[in-house]
N, C-alpha and C positions, 0 to 999 in steps of 0.2 A: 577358645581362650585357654592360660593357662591353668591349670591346677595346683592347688599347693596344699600344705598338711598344718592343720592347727597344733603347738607345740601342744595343745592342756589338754583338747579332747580327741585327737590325734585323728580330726572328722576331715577329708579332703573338698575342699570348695575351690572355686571358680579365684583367681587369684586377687580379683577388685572385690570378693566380699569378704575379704579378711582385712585386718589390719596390721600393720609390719611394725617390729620392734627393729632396730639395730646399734649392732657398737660400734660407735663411732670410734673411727683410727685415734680419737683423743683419751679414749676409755671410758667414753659415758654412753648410758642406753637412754636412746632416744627413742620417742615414736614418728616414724617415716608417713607423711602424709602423703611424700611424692610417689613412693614404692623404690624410689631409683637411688636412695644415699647410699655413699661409698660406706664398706664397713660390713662385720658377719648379722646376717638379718636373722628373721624369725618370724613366723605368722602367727598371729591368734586371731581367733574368734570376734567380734564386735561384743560378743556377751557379754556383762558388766562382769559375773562371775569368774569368766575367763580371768580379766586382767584387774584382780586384785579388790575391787568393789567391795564385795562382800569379804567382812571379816574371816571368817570360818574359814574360807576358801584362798585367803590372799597368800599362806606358805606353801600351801602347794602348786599354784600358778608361780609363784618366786621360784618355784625349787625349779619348776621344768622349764621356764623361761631362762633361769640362772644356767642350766644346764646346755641346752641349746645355744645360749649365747657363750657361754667357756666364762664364763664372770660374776662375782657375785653381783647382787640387787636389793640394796637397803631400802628400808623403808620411807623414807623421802623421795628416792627413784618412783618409787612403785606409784607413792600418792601425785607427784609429778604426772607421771605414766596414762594415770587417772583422769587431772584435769585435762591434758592434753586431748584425750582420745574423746573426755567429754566436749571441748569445744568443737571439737572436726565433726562431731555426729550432730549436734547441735545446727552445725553452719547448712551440711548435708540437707538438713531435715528442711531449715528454713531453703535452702536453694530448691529442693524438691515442689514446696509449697508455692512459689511465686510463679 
């Protein structure tokens, strides 16, 4: 399988345990659940930390997320970013369980 680099903690994993930001050719940062949207991607982590969760840590994941993607990342992206990544671990979780 392939490999890929987490932008925050720059830790290389297996490419289905990361999770993929991308920009969309519209100019907005999505979170990609397919892996496969058109657009500049970017991997992170599943961590909550990684992707903004935690206070303390949400400008500096902004900053190298921002980075990676060539675009800034406001604060409604981010908390967007948030719910997003929480529904899909959620769904993960409960499909694992059944």
């Amino acid at each position: 399988m392939q490999t890929r680099t987490c932008v925050v903690c720059r830790e290389r994993r297996q490419r289905g345990k990361l999770l993929r930001m991308v920009k969309i050719p519209e100019g907005q940062v999505v979170f990609d659940r397919t892996g496969r949207m058109n657009g500049r991607g970017a991997y992170v982590c599943a961590d909550a930390d990684h992707w903004g969760a935690n206070r303390r840590s949400a400008s500096i994941d902004r900053g190298r997320l921002r980075h990676a993607l060539k675009t800034e990342i406001d604060d409604s992206t981010v908390n967007l970013l948030a719910e997003a990544i929480k529904l899909h671990t959620t769904e993960r979780l409960n499909q694992q369980g059944n």
